[in-house]
C-alpha positions, 0 to 999 in steps of 0.5 A: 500500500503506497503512500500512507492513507488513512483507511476507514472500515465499514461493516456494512454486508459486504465490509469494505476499507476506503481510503482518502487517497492514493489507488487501491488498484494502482497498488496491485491489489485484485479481486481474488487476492488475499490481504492481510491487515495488521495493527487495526481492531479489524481481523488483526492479523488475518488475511481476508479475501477480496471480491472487488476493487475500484481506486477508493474502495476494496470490498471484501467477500461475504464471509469477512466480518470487519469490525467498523472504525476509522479513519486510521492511519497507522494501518498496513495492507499487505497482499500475497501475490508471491509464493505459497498461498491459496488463490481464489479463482474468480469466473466472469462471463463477458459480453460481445464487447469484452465486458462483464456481464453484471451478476453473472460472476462465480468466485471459487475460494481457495481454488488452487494453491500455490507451493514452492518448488522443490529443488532437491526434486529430481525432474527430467532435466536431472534424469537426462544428465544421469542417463548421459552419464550413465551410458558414458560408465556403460559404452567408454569406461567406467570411471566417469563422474560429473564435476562435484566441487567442493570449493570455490574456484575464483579462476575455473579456466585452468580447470583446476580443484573441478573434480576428484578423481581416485583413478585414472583413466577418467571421464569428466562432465562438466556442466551442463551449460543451458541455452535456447534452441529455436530450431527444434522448439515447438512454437504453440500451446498443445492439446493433450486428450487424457484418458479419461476424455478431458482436455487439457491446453498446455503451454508451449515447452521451453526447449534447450540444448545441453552442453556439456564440456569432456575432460578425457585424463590419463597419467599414461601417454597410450593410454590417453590417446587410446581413450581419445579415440574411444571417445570419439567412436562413442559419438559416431555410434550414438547419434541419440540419446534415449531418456524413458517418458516415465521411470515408473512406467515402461509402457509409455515408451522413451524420448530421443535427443539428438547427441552431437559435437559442437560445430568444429569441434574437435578433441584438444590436448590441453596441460602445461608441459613439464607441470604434471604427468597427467595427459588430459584432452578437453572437447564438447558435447551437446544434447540437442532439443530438450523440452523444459515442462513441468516443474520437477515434481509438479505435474501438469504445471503447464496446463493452461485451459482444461474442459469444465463442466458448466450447468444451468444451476451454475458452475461445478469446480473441482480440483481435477478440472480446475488443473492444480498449477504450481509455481513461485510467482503472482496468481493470474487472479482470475479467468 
C-alpha cells in the first residue's frame, strides 16, 4: 500500500476499507487476492479475501466480518501475490464487447494453491544428465563422474580443484551449460486428450540444448590417446540419446535427443608441459532439443485451459478440472 492513507472500515454486508487517497488498484491489489491487515481492531492479523476493487474502495467477500472504525492511519495492507498461498479463482462471463456481464460472476475460494518448488526434486532435466552419464560408465569406461566441487574456484579456466578423481583413466562432465534452441522448439500451446476424455491446453515447452564440456585424463601417454579415440567412436555410434517418458512406467515408451559435437569441434590436448604427468584432452558435447515442462515434481504445471463442466444451476469446480498449477510467482487472479 503506497503512500500512507488513512483507511476507514465499514461493516456494512459486504465490509469494505476506503481510503482518502492514493489507488487501491494502482497498488496491485485484485479481486481474488488475499490481504492481510495488521495493527487495526479489524481481523488483526488475518488475511481476508477480496471480491472487488475500484481506486477508493476494496470490498471484501461475504464471509469477512470487519469490525467498523476509522479513519486510521497507522494501518498496513499487505497482499500475497508471491509464493505459497491459496488463490481464489474468480469466473466472469463477458459480453460481445469484452465486458462483464453484471451478476453473472462465480468466485471459487481457495481454488488452487500455490507451493514452492522443490529443488532437491529430481525432474527430467536431472534424469537426462544421469542417463548421459550413465551410458558414458556403460559404452567408454567406467570411471566417469560429473564435476562435484567442493570449493570455490575464483579462476575455473585452468580447470583446476573441478573434480576428484581416485583413478585414472577418467571421464569428466562438466556442466551442463543451458541455452535456447529455436530450431527444434515447438512454437504453440498443445492439446493433450487424457484418458479419461478431458482436455487439457498446455503451454508451449521451453526447449534447450545441453552442453556439456569432456575432460578425457590419463597419467599414461597410450593410454590417453587410446581413450581419445574411444571417445570419439562413442559419438559416431550414438547419434541419440534415449531418456524413458516415465521411470515408473515402461509402457509409455522413451524420448530421443539428438547427441552431437559442437560445430568444429574437435578433441584438444590441453596441460602445461613439464607441470604434471597427467595427459588430459578437453572437447564438447551437446544434447540437442530438450523440452523444459513441468516443474520437477509438479505435474501438469503447464496446463493452461482444461474442459469444465458448466450447468444451468451454475458452475461445478473441482480440483481435477480446475488443473492444480504450481509455481513461485503472482496468481493470474482470475479467468
Amino acid at each position: 500500500m503506497a503512500g500512507s492513507p488513512a483507511l476507514t472500515f465499514a461493516a456494512s454486508g459486504p465490509d469494505t476499507i476506503t481510503r482518502d487517497s492514493g489507488s487501491w488498484i494502482d497498488d496491485g491489489f485484485r479481486a481474488g487476492m488475499r490481504v492481510l491487515i495488521v495493527r487495526s481492531d479489524s481481523n488483526d492479523d488475518s488475511w481476508l479475501l477480496i471480491a472487488s476493487v475500484s481506486a477508493l474502495v476494496l470490498t471484501f467477500d461475504a464471509s469477512v466480518s470487519l469490525v467498523a472504525e476509522g479513519p486510521t492511519a497507522d494501518v498496513a495492507v499487505r497482499s500475497n501475490s508471491y509464493g505459497e498461498g491459496a488463490v481464489a479463482l474468480t469466473i466472469r462471463n463477458l459480453d460481445s464487447l469484452g465486458e462483464p456481464v453484471p451478476g453473472e460472476e462465480v468466485v471459487v475460494p481457495d481454488a488452487y494453491t500455490y507451493e514452492r518448488v522443490q529443488l532437491g526434486t529430481e525432474s527430467d532435466l536431472t534424469r537426462i544428465c544421469r542417463e548421459l552419464i550413465r551410458q558414458v560408465r556403460l559404452q567408454v569406461i567406467p570411471n566417469a563422474a560429473m564435476t562435484e566441487n567442493t570449493d570455490f574456484d575464483a579462476s575455473v579456466e585452468d580447470r583446476l580443484n573441478t573434480a576428484g578423481l581416485a583413478a585414472f583413466p577418467a571421464v569428466v562432465l562438466i556442466g551442463p551449460t543451458l541455452g535456447e534452441n529455436r530450431v527444434l522448439s515447438t512454437n504453440e500451446e498443445q492439446e493433450v486428450t487424457l484418458a479419461s476424455g478431458e482436455v487439457q491446453v498446455r503451454r508451449a515447452p521451453f526447449t534447450i540444448d545441453l552442453d556439456f564440456g569432456v575432460l578425457l585424463v590419463s597419467n599414461n601417454k597410450v593410454e590417453s590417446i587410446n581413450l581419445m579415440g574411444l571417445w570419439l567412436q562413442f559419438v559416431d555410434r550414438n547419434h541419440t540419446l534415449a531418456l524413458a517418458r516415465d521411470p515408473n512406467d515402461a509402457s509409455l515408451g522413451v524420448v530421443e535427443y539428438e547427441l552431437d559435437v559442437a560445430l568444429g569441434s574437435t578433441l584438444v590436448v590441453d596441460g602445461q608441459k613439464g607441470s604434471s604427468n597427467l595427459r588430459s584432452a578437453s572437447g564438447t558435447l551437446i544434447v540437442r532439443g530438450f523440452d523444459l515442462e513441468d516443474l520437477a515434481g509438479f505435474a501438469d504445471e503447464k496446463v493452461v485451459d482444461v474442459t469444465a463442466e458448466v450447468g444451468e444451476a451454475g458452475v461445478t469446480l473441482n480440483v481435477s478440472q480446475t488443473g492444480v498449477s504450481y509455481a513461485v510467482g503472482p496468481s493470474p487472479g482470475g479467468l
